[in-house]
gemmi code that builds the backbone of each chain (N, CA, C; Angstrom):
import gemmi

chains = {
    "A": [
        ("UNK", (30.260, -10.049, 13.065), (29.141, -9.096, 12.988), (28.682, -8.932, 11.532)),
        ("UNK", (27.425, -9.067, 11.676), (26.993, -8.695, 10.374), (26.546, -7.344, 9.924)),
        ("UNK", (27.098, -6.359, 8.763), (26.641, -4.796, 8.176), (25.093, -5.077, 8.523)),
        ("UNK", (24.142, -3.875, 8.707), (22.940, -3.475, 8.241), (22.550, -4.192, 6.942)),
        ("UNK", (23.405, -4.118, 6.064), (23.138, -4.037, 4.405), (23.111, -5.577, 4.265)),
        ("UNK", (23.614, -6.462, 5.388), (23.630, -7.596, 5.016), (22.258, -8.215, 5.941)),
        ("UNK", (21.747, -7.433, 6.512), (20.636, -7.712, 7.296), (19.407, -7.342, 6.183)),
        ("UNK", (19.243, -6.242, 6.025), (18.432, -5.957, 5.238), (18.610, -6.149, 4.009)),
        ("UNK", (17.248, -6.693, 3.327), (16.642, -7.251, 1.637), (15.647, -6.692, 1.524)),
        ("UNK", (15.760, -5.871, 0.337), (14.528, -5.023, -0.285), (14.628, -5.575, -1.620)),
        ("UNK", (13.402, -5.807, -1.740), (12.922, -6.575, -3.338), (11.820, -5.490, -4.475)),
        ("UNK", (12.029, -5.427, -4.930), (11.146, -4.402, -6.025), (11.150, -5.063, -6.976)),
        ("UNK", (10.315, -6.104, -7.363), (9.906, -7.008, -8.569), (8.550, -7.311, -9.380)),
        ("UNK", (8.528, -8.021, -10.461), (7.321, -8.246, -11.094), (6.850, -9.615, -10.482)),
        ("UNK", (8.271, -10.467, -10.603), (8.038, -12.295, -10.199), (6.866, -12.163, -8.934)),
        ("UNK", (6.566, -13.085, -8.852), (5.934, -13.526, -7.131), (7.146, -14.483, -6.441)),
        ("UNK", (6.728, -14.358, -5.010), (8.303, -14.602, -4.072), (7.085, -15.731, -3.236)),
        ("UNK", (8.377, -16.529, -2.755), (7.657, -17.898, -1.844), (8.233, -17.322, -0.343)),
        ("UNK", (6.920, -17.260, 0.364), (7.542, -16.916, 1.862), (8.393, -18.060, 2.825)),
        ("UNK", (8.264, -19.099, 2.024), (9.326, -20.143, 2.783), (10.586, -20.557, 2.267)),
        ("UNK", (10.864, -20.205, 0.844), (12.119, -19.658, 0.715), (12.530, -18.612, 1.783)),
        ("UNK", (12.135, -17.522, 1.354), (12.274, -15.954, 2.315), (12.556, -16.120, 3.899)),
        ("UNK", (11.702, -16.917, 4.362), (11.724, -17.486, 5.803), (12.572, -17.881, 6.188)),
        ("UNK", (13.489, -19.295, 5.564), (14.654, -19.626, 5.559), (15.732, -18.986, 5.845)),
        ("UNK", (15.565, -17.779, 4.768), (17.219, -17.076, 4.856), (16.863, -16.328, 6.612)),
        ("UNK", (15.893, -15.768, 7.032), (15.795, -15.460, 8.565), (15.847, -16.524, 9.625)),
        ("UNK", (15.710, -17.443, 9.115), (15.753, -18.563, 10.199), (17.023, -19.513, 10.694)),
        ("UNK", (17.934, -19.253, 10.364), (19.709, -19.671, 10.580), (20.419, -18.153, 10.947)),
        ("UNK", (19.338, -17.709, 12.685), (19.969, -16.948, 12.901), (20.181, -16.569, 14.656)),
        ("UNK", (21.434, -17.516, 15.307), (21.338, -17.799, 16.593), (20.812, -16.993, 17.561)),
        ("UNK", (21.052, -15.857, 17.771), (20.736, -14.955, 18.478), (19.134, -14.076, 17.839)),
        ("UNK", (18.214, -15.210, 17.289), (16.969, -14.014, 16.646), (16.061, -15.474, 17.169)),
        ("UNK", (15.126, -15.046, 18.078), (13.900, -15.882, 18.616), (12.756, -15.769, 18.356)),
        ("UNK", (12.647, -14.975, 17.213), (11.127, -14.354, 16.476), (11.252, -14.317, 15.259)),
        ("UNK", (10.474, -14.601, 14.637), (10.282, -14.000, 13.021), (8.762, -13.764, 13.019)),
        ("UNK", (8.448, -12.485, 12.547), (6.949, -12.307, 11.830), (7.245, -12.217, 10.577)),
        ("UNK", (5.895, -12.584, 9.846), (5.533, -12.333, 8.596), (4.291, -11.932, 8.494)),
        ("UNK", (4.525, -10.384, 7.493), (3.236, -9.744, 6.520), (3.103, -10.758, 5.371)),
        ("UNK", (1.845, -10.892, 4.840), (1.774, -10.731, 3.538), (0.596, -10.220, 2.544)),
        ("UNK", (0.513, -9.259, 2.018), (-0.471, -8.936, 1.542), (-0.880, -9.240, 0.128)),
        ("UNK", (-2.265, -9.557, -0.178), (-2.499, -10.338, -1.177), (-3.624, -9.259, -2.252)),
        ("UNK", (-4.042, -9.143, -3.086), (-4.951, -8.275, -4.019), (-6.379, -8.899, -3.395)),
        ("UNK", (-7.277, -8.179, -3.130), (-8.410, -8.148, -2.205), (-9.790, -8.007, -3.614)),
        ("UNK", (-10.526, -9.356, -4.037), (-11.884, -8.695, -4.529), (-12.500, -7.417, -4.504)),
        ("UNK", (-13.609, -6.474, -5.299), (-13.678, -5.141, -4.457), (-15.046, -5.509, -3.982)),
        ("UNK", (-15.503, -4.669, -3.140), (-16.922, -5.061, -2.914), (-18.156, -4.429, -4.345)),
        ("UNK", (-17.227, -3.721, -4.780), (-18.721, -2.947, -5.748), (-18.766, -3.698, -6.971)),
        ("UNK", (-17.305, -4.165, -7.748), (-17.729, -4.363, -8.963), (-16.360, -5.682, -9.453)),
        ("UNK", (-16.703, -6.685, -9.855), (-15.564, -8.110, -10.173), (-13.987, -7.062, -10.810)),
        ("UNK", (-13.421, -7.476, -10.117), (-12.165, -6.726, -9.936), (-10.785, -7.932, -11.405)),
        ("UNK", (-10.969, -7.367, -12.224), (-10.014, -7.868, -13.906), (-9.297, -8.360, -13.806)),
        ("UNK", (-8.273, -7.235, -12.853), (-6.627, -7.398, -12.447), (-6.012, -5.751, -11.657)),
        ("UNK", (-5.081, -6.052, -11.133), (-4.671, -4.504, -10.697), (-3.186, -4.472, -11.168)),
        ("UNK", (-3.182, -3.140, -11.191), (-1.842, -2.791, -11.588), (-1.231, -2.033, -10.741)),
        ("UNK", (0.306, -2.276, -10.372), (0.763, -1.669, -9.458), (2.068, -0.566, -10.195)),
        ("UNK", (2.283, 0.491, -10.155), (2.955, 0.995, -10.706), (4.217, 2.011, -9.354)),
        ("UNK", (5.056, 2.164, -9.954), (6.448, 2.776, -8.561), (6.973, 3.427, -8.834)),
        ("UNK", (7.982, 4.358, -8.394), (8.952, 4.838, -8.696), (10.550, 4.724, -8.738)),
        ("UNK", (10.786, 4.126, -9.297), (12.061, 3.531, -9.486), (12.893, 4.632, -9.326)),
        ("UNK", (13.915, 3.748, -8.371), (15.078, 4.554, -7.807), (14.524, 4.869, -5.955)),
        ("UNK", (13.578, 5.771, -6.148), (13.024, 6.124, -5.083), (12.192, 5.081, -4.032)),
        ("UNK", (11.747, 4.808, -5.014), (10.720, 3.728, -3.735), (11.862, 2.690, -3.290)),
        ("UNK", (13.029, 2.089, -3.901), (14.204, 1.407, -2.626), (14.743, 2.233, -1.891)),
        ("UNK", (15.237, 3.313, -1.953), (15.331, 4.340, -1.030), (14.640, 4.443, 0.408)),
        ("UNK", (13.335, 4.475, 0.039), (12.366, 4.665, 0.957), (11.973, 3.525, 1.794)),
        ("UNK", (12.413, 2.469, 1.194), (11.870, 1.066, 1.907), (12.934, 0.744, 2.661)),
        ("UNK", (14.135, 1.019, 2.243), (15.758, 1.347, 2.687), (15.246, 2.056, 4.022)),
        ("UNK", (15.112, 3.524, 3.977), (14.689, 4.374, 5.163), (13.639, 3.748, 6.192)),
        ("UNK", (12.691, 3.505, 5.727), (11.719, 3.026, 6.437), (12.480, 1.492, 7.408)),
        ("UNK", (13.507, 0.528, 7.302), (13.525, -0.389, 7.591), (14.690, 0.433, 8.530)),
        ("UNK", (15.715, 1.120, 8.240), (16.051, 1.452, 9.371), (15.749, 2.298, 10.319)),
        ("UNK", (15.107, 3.489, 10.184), (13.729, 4.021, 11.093), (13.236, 3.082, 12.073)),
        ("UNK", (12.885, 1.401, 11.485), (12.735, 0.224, 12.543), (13.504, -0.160, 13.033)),
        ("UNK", (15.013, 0.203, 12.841), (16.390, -1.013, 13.981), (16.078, 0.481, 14.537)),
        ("UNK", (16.242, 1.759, 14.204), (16.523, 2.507, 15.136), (15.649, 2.152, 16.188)),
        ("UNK", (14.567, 1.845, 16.638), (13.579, 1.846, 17.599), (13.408, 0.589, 18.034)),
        ("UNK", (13.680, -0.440, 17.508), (13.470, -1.915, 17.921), (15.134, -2.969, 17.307)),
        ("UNK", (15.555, -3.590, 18.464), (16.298, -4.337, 17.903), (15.935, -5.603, 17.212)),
        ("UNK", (16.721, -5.247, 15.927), (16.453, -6.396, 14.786), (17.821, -7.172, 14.214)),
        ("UNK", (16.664, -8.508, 14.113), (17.997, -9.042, 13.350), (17.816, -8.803, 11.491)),
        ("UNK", (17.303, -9.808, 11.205), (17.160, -9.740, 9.455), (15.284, -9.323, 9.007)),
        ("UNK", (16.141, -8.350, 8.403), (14.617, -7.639, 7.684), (14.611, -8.056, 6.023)),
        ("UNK", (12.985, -8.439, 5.594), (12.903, -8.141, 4.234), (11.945, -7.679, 3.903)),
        ("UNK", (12.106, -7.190, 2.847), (10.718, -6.353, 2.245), (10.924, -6.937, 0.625)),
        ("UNK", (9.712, -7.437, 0.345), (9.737, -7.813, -1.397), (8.135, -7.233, -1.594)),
        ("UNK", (8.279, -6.329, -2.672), (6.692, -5.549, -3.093), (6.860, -5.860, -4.559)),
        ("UNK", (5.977, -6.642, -5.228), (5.352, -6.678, -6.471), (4.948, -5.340, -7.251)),
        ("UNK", (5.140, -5.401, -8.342), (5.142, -4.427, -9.147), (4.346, -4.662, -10.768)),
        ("UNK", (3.380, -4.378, -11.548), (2.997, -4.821, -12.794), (1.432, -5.267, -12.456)),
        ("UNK", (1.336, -6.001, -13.503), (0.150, -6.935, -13.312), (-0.609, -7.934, -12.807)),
        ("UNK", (-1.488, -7.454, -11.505), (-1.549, -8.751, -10.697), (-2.865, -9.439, -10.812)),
        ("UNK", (-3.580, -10.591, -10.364), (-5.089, -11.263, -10.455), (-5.020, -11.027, -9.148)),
        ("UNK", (-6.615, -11.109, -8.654), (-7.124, -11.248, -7.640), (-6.622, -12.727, -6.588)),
        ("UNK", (-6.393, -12.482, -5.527), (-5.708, -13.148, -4.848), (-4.140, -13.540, -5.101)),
        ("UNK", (-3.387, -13.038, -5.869), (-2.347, -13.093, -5.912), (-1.624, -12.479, -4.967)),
        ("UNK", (-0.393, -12.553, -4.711), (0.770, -11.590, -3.395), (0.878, -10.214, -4.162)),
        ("UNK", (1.331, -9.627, -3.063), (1.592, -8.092, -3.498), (2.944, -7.632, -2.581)),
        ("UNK", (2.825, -8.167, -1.368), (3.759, -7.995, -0.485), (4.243, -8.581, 0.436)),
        ("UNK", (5.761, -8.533, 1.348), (5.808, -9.576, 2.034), (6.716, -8.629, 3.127)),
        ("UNK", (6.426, -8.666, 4.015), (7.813, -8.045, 4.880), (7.961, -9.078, 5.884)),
        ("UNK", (9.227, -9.755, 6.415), (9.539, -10.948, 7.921), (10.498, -9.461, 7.987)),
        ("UNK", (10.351, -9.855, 9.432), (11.163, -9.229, 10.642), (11.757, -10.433, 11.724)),
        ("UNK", (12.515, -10.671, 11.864), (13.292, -11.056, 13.074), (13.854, -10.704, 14.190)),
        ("UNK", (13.638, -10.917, 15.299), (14.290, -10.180, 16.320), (14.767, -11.272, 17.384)),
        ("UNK", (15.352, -10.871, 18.611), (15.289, -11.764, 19.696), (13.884, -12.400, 20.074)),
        ("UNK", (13.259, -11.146, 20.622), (12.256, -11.720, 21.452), (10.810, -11.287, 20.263)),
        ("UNK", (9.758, -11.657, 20.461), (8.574, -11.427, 19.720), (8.289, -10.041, 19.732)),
        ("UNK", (8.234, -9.136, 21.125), (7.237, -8.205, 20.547), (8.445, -7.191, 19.603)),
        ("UNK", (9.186, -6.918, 19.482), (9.727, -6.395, 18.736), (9.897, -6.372, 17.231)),
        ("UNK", (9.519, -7.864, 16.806), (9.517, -8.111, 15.644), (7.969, -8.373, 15.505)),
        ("UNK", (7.260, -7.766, 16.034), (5.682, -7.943, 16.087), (5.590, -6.503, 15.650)),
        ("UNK", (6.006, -4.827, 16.744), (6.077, -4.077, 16.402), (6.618, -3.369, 15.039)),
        ("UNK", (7.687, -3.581, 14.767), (8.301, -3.849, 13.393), (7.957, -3.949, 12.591)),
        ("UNK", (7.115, -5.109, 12.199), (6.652, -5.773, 10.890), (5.663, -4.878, 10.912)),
        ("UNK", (4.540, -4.269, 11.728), (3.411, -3.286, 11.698), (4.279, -2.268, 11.309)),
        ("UNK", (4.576, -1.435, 11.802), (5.599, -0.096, 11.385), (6.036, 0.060, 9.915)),
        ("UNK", (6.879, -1.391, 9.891), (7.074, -1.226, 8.574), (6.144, -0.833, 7.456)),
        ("UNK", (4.835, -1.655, 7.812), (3.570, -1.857, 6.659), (2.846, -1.043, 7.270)),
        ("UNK", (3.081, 0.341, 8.173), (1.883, 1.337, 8.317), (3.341, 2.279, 7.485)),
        ("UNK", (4.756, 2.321, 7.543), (4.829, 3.426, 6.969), (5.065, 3.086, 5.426)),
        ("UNK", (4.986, 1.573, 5.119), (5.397, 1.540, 3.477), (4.095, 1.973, 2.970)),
        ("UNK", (2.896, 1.846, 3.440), (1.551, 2.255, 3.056), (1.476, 3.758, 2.731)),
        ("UNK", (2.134, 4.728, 3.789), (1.996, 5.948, 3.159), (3.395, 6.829, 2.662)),
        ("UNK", (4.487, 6.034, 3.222), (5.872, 6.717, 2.615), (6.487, 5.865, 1.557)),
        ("UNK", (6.104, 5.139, 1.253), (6.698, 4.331, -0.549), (6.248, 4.694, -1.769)),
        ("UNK", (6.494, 4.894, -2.420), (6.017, 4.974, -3.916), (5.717, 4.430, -4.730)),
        ("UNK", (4.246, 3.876, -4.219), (3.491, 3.030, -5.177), (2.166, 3.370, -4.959)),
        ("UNK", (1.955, 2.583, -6.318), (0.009, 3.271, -6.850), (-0.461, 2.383, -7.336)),
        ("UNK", (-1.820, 2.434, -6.753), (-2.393, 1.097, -7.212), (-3.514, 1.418, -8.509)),
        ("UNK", (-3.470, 0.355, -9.155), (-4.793, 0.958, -10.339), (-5.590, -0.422, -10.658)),
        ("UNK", (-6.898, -0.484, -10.069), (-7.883, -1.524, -10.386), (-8.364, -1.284, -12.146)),
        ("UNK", (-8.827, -2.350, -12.641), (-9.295, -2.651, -13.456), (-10.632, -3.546, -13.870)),
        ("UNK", (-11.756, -3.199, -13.789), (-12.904, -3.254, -13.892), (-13.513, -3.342, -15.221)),
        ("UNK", (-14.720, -4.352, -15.419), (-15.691, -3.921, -16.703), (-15.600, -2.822, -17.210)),
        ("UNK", (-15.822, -1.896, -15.792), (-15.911, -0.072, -16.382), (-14.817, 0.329, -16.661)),
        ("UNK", (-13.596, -0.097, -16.691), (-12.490, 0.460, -17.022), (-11.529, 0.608, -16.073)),
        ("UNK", (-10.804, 1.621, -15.658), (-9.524, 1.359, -15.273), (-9.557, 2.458, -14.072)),
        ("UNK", (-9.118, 2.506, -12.873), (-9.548, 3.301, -11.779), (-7.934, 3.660, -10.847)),
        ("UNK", (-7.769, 4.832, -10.540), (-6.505, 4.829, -9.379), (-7.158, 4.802, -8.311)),
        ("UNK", (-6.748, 3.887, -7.607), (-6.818, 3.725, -5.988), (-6.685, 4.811, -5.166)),
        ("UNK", (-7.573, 5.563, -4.512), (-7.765, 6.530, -3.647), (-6.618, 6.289, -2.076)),
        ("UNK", (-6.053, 7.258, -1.866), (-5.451, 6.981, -0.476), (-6.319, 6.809, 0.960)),
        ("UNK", (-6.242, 6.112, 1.512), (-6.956, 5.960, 2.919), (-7.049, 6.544, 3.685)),
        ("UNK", (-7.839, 7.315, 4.492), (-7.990, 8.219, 5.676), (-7.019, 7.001, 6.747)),
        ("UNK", (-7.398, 5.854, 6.996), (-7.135, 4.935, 7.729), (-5.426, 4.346, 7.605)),
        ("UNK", (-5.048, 4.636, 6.669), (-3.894, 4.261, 6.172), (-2.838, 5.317, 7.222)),
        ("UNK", (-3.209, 6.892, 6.629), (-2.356, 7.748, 6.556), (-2.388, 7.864, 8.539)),
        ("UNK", (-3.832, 7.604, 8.972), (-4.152, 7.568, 10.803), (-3.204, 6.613, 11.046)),
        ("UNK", (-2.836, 5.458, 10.400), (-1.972, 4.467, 11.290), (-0.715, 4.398, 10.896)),
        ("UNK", (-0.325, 4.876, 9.808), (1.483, 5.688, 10.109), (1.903, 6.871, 11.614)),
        ("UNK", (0.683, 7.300, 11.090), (0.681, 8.683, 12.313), (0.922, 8.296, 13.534)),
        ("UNK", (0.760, 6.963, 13.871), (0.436, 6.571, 15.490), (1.729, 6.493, 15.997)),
        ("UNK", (3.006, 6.192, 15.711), (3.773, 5.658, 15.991), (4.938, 7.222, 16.336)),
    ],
    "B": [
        ("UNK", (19.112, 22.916, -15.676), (17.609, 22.369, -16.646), (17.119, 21.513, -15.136)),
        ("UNK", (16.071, 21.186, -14.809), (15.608, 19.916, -14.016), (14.508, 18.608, -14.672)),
        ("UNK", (15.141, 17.607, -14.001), (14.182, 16.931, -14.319), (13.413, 16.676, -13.647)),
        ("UNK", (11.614, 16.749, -14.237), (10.376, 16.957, -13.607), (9.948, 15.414, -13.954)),
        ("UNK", (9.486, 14.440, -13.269), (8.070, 13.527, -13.108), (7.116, 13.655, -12.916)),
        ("UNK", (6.474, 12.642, -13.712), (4.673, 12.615, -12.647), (4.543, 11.235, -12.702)),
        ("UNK", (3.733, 11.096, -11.385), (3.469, 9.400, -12.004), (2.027, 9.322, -11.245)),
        ("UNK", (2.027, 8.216, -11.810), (-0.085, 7.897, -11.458), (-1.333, 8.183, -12.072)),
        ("UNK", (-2.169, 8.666, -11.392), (-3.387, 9.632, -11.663), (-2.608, 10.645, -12.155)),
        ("UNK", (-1.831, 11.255, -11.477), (-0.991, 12.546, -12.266), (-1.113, 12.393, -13.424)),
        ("UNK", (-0.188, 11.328, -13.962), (0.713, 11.564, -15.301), (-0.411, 11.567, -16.282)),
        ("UNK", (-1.224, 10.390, -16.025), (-2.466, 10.350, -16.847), (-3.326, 11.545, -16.888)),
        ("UNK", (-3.158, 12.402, -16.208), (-4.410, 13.323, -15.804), (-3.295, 14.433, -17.091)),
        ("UNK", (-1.918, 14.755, -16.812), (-0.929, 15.765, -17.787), (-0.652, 14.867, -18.444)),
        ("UNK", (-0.508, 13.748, -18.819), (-0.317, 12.957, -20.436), (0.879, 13.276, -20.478)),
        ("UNK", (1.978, 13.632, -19.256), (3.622, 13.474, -19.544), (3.980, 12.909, -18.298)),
        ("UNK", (4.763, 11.595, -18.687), (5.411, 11.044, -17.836), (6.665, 11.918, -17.045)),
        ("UNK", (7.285, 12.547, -18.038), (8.606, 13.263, -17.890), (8.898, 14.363, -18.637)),
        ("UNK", (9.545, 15.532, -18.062), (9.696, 16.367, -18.837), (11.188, 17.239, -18.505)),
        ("UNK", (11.627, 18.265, -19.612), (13.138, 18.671, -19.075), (12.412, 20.343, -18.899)),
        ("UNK", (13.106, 20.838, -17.875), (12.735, 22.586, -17.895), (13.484, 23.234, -17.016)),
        ("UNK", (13.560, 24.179, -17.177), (14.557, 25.289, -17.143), (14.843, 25.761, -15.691)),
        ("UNK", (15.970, 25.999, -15.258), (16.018, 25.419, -13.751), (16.141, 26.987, -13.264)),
        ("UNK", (15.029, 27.541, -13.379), (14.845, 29.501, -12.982), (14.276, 29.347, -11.922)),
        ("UNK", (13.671, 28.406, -10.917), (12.617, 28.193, -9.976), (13.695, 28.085, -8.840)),
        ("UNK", (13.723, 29.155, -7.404), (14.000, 28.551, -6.691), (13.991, 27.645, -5.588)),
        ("UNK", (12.407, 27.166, -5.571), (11.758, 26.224, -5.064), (10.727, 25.611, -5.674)),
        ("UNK", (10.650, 24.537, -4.740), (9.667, 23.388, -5.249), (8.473, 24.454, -5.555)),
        ("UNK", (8.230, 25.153, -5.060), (6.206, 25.658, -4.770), (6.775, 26.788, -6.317)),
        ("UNK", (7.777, 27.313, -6.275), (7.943, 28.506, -7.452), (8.041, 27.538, -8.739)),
        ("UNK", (8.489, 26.096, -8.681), (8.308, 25.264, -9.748), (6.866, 24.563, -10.682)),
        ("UNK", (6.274, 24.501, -8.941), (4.690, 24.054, -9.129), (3.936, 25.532, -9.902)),
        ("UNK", (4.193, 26.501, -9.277), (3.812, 27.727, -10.210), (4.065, 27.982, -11.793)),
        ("UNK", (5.129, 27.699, -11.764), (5.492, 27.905, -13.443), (4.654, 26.771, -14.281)),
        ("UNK", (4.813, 25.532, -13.567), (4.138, 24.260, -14.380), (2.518, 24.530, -14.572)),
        ("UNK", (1.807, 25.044, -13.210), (0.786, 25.430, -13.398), (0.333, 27.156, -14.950)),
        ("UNK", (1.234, 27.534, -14.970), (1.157, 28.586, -15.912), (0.728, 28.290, -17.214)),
        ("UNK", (0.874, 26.964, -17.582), (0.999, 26.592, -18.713), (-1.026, 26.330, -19.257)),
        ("UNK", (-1.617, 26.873, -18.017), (-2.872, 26.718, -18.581), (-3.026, 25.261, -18.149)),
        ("UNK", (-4.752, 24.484, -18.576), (-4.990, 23.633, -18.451), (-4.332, 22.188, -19.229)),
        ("UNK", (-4.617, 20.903, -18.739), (-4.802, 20.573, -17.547), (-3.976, 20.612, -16.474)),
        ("UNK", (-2.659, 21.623, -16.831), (-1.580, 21.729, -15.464), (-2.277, 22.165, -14.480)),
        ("UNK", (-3.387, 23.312, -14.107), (-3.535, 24.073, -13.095), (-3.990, 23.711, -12.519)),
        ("UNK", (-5.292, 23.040, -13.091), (-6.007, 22.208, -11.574), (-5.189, 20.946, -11.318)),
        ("UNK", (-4.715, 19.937, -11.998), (-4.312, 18.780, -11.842), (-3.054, 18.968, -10.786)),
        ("UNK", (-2.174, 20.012, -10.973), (-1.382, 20.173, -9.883), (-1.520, 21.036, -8.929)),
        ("UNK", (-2.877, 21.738, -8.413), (-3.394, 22.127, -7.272), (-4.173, 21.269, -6.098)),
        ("UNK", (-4.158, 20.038, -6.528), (-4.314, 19.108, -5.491), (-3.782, 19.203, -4.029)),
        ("UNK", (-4.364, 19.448, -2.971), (-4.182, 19.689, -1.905), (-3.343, 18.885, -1.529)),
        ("UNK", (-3.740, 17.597, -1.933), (-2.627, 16.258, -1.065), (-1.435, 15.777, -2.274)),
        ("UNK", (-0.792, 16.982, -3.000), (-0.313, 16.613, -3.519), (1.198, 16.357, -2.871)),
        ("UNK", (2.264, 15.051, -3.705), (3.423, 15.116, -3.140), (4.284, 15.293, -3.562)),
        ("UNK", (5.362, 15.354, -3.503), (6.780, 16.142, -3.960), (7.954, 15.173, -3.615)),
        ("UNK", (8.768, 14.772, -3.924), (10.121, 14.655, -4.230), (11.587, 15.483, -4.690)),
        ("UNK", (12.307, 15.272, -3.831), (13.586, 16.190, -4.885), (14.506, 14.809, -4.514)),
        ("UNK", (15.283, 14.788, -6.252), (15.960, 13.759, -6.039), (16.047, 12.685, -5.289)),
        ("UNK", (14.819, 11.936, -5.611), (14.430, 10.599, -5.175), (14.103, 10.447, -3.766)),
        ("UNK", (13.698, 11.433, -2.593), (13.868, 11.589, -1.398), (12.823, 12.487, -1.504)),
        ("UNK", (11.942, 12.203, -0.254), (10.228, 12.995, -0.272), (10.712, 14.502, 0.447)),
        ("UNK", (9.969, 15.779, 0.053), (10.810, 17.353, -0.082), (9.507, 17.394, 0.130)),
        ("UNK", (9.677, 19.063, 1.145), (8.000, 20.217, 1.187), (8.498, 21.012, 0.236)),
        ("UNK", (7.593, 21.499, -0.119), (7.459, 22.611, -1.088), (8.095, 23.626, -1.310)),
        ("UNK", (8.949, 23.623, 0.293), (9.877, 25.144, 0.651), (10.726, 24.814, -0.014)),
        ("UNK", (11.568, 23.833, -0.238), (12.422, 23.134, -0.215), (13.400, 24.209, -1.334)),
        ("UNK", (14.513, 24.256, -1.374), (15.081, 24.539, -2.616), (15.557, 23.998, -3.209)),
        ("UNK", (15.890, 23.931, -4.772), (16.413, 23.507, -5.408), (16.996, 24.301, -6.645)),
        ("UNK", (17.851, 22.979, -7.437), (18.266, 23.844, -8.179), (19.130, 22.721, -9.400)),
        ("UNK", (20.151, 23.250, -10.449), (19.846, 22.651, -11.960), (20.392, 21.638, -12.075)),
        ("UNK", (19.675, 20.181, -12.831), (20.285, 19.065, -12.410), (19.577, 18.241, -11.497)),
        ("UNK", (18.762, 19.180, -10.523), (18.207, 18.382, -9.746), (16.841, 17.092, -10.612)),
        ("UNK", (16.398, 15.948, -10.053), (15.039, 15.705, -10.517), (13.820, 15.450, -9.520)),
        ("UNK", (12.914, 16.337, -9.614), (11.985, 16.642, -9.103), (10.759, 15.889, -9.632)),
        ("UNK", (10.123, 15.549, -8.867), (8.761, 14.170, -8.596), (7.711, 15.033, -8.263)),
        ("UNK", (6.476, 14.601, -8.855), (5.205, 15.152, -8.425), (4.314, 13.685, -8.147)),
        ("UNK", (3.426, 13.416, -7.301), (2.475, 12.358, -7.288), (1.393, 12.416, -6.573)),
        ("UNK", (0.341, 11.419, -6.735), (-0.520, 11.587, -5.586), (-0.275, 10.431, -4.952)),
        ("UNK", (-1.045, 10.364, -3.348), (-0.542, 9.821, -1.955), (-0.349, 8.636, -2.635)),
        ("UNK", (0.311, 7.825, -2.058), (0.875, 6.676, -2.528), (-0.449, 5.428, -2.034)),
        ("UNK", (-0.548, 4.219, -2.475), (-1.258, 3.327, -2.255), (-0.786, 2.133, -2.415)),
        ("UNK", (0.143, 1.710, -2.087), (0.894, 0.375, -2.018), (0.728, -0.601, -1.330)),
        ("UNK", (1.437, -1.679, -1.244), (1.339, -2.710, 0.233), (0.025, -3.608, 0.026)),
    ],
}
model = gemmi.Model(1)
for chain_id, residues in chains.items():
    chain = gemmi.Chain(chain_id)
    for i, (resn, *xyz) in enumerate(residues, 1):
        res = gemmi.Residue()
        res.name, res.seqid = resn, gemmi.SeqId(i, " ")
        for name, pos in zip(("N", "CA", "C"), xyz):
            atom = gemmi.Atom()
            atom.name, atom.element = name, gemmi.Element(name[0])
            atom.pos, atom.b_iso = gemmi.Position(*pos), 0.0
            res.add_atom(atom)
        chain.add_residue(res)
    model.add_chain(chain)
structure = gemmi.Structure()
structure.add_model(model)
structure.setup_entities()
């Protein structure tokens, strides 16, 4: 049997991560018939050529929370290997920002999961985003839409 | 004594990342009061409706108590992912 702790990988870094490395370590795992993968990437803005963004966290706390949040998901769905790796610092447009795989037996579970995870790391983690523009430097407003689709669950 | 954070729009908005103060508050909301005392830009910047809270690295309401030693987090909603 494998601990929780050896199931779950939480990453809080500057590097960028390869999802087929990452994939790998979920995929040599007999009893898991699913893997999803998130990945979220830095998005152009529509109003104004977007510099670079900066992502800033709270250290200590935000693994905590990504910690909580991933088991909040075995509690409700059986899982096999979870990861979460979130970028941190200075990013360009189209670069990664985030990655969560979920594994499970069967699909919808690790379908549900991987959403859950990335509706509650969206409003229960501790991170802030800050665009950077011609005009200068901007914090990212929280989402009406964000905070509606943690709520659902 | 506690230790107080801000991070984000916050910190930039109070120009202190971190600060040490005197652990007389027995809750989060009697803490947000004293910080706000200090005159501007504490009062409005930490009357933000959607503001959030932490006690010791773990997300806290306002009721919450605390006490010396502890470190206490202020931020706005998070935007990650």
């Amino acid at each position: 049997m494998h601990s929780a702790a050896d199931l779950t990988r939480i990453l809080v870094q500057t590097d960028d991560f390869d999802l087929g490395q990452e994939y790998a370590r979920l995929q040599q795992q007999p009893d898991c018939g699913a893997i999803v993968s998130f990945t979220g990437s830095v998005r152009e803005l529509a109003t104004a050529p977007l510099l670079s963004m900066t992502l800033e966290h709270y250290p200590g706390m935000t693994e905590n929370a990504l910690q909580q949040i991933v088991e909040q998901a075995r509690s409700r769905w059986p899982l096999g290997k979870v990861t979460i790796i979130h970028r941190v610092g200075t990013l360009q447009v189209s670069e990664q920002i985030v990655l969560v795989l979920v594994s499970s037996a069967h699909r919808a579970a690790a379908f549900s999961a991987c959403e859950f995870i990335m509706d509650f790391l969206k409003t229960r983690a501790p991170f802030w985003k800050k665009e950077t523009t011609a005009q200068g430097d901007h914090w990212v407003d929280a989402k009406a839409s964000d905070a509606e689709a943690g709520q659902r669950w | 004594m506690l230790k107080v954070l801000f991070f984000a729009a916050l910190r930039d908005q109070l120009n202190t990342a971190e600060l040490n103060w005197p652990a007389s508050a027995a809750t989060v909301a009697e803490l947000l009061q004293q910080l706000q005392q200090q005159g501007e830009p504490w009062t409005s910047a930490l009357a933000r409706p959607d503001l959030l809270c932490a006690r010791n690295q773990a997300f806290c309401s306002p009721h919450d108590a605390i006490s010396s030693g502890d470190e206490i987090a202020f931020f706005p909603p998070v935007t990650g992912g």
